[in-house]
C-alpha positions as CSV (number, residue, x, y, z in Angstrom):
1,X,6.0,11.6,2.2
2,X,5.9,8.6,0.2
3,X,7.8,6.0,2.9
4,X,9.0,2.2,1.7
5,X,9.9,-0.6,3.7
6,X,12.6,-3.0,2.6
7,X,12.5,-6.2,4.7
8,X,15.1,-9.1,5.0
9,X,17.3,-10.6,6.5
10,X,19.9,-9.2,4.9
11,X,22.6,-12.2,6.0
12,X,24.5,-10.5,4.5
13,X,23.5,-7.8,1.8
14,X,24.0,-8.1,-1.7
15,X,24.6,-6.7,-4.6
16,X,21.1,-7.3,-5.6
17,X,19.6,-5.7,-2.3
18,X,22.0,-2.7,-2.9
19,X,21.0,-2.2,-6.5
20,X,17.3,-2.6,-5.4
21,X,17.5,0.0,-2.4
22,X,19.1,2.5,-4.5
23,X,16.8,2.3,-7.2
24,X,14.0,2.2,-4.5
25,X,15.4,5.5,-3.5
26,X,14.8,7.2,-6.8
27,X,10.8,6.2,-6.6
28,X,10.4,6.7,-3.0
29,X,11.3,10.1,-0.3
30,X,12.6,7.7,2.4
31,X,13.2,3.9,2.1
32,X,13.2,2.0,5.4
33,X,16.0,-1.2,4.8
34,X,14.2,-3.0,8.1
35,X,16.1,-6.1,9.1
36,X,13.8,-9.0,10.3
37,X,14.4,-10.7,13.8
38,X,13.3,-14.6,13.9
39,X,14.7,-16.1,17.0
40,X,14.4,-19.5,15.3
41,X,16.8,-18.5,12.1
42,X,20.1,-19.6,12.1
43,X,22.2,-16.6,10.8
44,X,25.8,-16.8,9.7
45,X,25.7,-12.9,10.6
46,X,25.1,-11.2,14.0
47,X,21.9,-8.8,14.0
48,X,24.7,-6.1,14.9
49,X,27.0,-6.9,11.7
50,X,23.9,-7.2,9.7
51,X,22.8,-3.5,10.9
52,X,26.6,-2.6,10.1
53,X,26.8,-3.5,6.9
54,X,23.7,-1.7,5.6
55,X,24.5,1.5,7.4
56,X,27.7,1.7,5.9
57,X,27.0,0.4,2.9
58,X,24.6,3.6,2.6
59,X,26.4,6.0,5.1
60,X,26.1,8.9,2.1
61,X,22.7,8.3,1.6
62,X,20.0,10.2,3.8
63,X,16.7,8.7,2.1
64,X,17.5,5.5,4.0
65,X,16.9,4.1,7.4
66,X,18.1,1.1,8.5
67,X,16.3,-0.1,11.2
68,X,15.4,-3.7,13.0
69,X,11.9,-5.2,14.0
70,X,10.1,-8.3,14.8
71,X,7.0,-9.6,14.2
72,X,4.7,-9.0,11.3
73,X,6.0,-6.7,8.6
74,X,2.5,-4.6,8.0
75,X,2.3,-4.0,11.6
76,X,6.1,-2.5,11.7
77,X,4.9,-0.6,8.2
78,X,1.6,1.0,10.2
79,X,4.3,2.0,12.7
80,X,6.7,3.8,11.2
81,X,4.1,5.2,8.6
82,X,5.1,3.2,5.3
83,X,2.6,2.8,2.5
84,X,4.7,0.5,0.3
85,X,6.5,-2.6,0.9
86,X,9.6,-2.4,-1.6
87,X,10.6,-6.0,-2.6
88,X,12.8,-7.5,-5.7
89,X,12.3,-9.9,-7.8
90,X,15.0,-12.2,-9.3
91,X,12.9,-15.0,-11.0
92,X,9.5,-16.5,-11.8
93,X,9.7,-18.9,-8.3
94,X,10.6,-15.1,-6.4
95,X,7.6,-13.5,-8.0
96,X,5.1,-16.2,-6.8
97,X,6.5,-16.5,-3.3
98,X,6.4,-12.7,-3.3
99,X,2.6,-12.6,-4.8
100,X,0.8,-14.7,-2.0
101,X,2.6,-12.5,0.5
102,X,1.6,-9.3,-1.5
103,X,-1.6,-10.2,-1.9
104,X,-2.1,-11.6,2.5
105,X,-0.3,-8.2,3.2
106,X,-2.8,-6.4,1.3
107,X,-6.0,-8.2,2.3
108,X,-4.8,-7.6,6.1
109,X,-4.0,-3.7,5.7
110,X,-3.8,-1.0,2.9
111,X,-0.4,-1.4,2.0
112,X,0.9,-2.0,-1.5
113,X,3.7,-3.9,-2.6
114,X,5.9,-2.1,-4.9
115,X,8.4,-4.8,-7.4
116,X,11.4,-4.4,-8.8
117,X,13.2,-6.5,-11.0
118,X,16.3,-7.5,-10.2
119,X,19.2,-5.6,-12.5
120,X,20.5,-9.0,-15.2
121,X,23.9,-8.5,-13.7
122,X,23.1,-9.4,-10.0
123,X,19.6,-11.4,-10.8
124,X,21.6,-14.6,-9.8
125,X,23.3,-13.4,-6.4
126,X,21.2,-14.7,-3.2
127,X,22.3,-14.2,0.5
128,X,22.3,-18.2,0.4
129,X,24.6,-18.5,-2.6
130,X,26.8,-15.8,-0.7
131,X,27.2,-17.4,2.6
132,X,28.0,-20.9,0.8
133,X,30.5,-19.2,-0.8
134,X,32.3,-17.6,2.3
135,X,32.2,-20.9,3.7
136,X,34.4,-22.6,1.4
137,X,36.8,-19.7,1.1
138,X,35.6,-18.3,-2.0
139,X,35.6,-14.6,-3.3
140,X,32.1,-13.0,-2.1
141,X,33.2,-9.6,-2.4
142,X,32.1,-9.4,-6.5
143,X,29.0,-10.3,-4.7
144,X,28.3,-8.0,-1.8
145,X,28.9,-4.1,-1.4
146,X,32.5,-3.4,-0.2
147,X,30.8,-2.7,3.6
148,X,30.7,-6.7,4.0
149,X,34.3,-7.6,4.8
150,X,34.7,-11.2,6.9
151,X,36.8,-11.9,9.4
């Protein structure tokens, strides 16, 4: 089974994520959406309404898990059996922050990191952009799937 894990934050999910898992799903049997604990990151989201989001913005789709972890991301890859790390690149300052982690992940284990380019349509849509815009009352939801609704 050719496994992939998507890490982030996801705080919240975008479109960009969304277009990236599902794409991701096409290339891979089972892609792992794995939300990223740091006790030292201020979210704007709770872990739980992070989790919620992604599971119902992919309720109808059984090739991905969404799941939570901590700690380093090829350690939770070697335990839950994931060969590729699935990650998405928007811009030439994404890929070269993504690169030197490729290239540490794959010097301290075997797994690969798989790119995708983001779609031109949502390659300017960042969770930071999204939460500044929720916080001065703005309309997020071209931004994010229709599972992110605020209070």
């Amino acid at each position: 089974m050719r496994r992939a894990l998507f890490p982030g934050s996801f705080d919240p999910i975008t479109l960009g994520h969304y277009d990236i898992i599902q794409r991701g799903v096409k290339l891979f049997d089972e892609v792992i959406v794995a939300i990223g604990i740091n006790s030292e990151k201020k979210y704007m989201f709770s872990l739980e309404e992070r989790q919620r989001f992604l599971e119902d913005a992919f309720k109808d789709e059984p090739k991905v898990k969404v799941v939570t972890y901590q700690g380093l991301t090829i350690d939770f890859c070697k335990e839950v059996n994931a060969e590729f790390i699935l990650r998405g690149l928007r811009n030439p300052a994404d890929f070269e922050f993504e690169k030197a982690i490729a290239h540490t992940n794959r010097k301290l284990s075997k797994i690969e990191t798989v790119f995708l380019l983001t779609a031109a349509k949502t390659s300017f849509i960042s969770s930071s952009i999204v939460r500044d815009v929720i916080r001065n009352n703005g309309d997020y939801t071209v931004l994010v799937p229709d599972s992110v609704r605020v209070k």
